[in-house]
C-alpha positions, -999 to 999 in steps of 0.1 A, spaced: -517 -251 -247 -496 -231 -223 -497 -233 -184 -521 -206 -179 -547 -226 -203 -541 -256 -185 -540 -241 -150 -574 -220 -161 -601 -232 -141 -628 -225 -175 -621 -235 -210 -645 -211 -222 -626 -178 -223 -623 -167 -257 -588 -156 -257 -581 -195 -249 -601 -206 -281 -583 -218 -310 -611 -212 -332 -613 -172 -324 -576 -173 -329 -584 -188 -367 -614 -166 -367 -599 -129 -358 -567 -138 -377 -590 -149 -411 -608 -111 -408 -573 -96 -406 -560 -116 -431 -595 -107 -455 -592 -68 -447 -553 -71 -467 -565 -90 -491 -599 -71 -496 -576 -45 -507 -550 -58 -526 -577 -75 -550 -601 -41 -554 -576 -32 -577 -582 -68 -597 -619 -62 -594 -623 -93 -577 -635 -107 -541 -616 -131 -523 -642 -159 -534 -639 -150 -568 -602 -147 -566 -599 -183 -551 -615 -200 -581 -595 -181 -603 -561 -194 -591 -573 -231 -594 -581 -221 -631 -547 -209 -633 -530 -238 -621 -556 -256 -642 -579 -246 -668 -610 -264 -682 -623 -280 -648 -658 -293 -643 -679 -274 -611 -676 -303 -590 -639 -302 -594 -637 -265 -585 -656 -268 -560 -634 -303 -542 -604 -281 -544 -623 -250 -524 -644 -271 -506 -671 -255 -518 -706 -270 -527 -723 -263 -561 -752 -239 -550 -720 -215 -534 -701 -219 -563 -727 -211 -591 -732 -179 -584 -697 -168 -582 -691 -186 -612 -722 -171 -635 -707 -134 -619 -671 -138 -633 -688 -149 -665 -700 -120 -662 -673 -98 -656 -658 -119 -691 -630 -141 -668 -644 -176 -673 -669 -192 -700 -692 -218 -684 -705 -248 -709 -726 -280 -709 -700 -312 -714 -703 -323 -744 -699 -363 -729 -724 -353 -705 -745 -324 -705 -750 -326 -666 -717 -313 -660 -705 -281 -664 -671 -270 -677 -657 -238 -669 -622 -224 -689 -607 -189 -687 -614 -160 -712 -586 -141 -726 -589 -114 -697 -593 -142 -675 -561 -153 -684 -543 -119 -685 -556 -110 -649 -531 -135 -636 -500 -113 -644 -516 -88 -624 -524 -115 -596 -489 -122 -590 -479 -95 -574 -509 -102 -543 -486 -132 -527 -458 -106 -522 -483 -87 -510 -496 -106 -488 -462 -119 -472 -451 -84 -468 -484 -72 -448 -477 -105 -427 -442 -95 -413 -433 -133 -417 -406 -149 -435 -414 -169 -456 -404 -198 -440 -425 -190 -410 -460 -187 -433 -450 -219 -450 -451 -236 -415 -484 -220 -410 -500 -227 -436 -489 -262 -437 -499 -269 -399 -537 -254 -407 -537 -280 -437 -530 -305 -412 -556 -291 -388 -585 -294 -418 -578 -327 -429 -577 -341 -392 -608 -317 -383 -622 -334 -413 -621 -370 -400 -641 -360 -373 -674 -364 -395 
């Protein structure tokens, strides 16, 4: 915190919370990527689970959903709308049929040269090197995982 936070009499000004900082800078962040993925058909949700099938295809729900920390009943229905859409195939386990495999279609697969070209993107609507986002990104991990311990 700077000397003007520390100095300031009441910790409740918003321009002093770190959470509207993540907040305002998240819906800046979804407005450039909102557009860059229109042109993939895809929402940022959608487009999240697609790049852990890319580093990784054939994953159970439950894994998805550990890497995005995101819970089954969020995840289904994103899931059953790019099976719709013909990007992923969802399946019973054959091991066990409580678990639910989900691989990528052929145009699931061949959206990911498109993809690409959205991190360049994305660092260029920034105006940070790349060095600078790397640093970012890597302190917010660090911010999660010790927010996380605070269960």
């Amino acid at each position: 915190m700077n000397d003007d936070a520390a100095n300031n009499s009441s910790w409740l000004k918003l321009d002093l919370q770190v959470c509207f900082a993540l907040y305002s800078a998240q819906l800046a962040m979804s407005k450039v990527y909102r557009k860059l993925l229109k042109e993939l058909g895809l929402t940022y949700p959608q487009y999240l689970v697609m790049m852990v099938l890319w580093e990784q295809d054939r994953l159970s729900v439950s894994e998805i959903g550990e890497r995005l920390f995101l819970d089954s009943a969020t995840l289904t229905p994103l899931l059953k709308r790019l099976e719709g859409m013909d990007l992923v195939l969802r399946q019973r386990s054959r091991p066990d049929e409580r678990h639910v495999e989900v691989t990528l279609t052929e145009s699931g697969r061949a959206l990911r040269q498109q993809a690409e070209k959205v991190p360049e993107a994305v660092l260029c609507a920034s105006q940070c090197s790349p060095e600078e986002l790397v640093q970012l990104r890597d302190e917010l991990h660090g911010l999660r995982a010790r927010l996380a311990t605070t269960d």
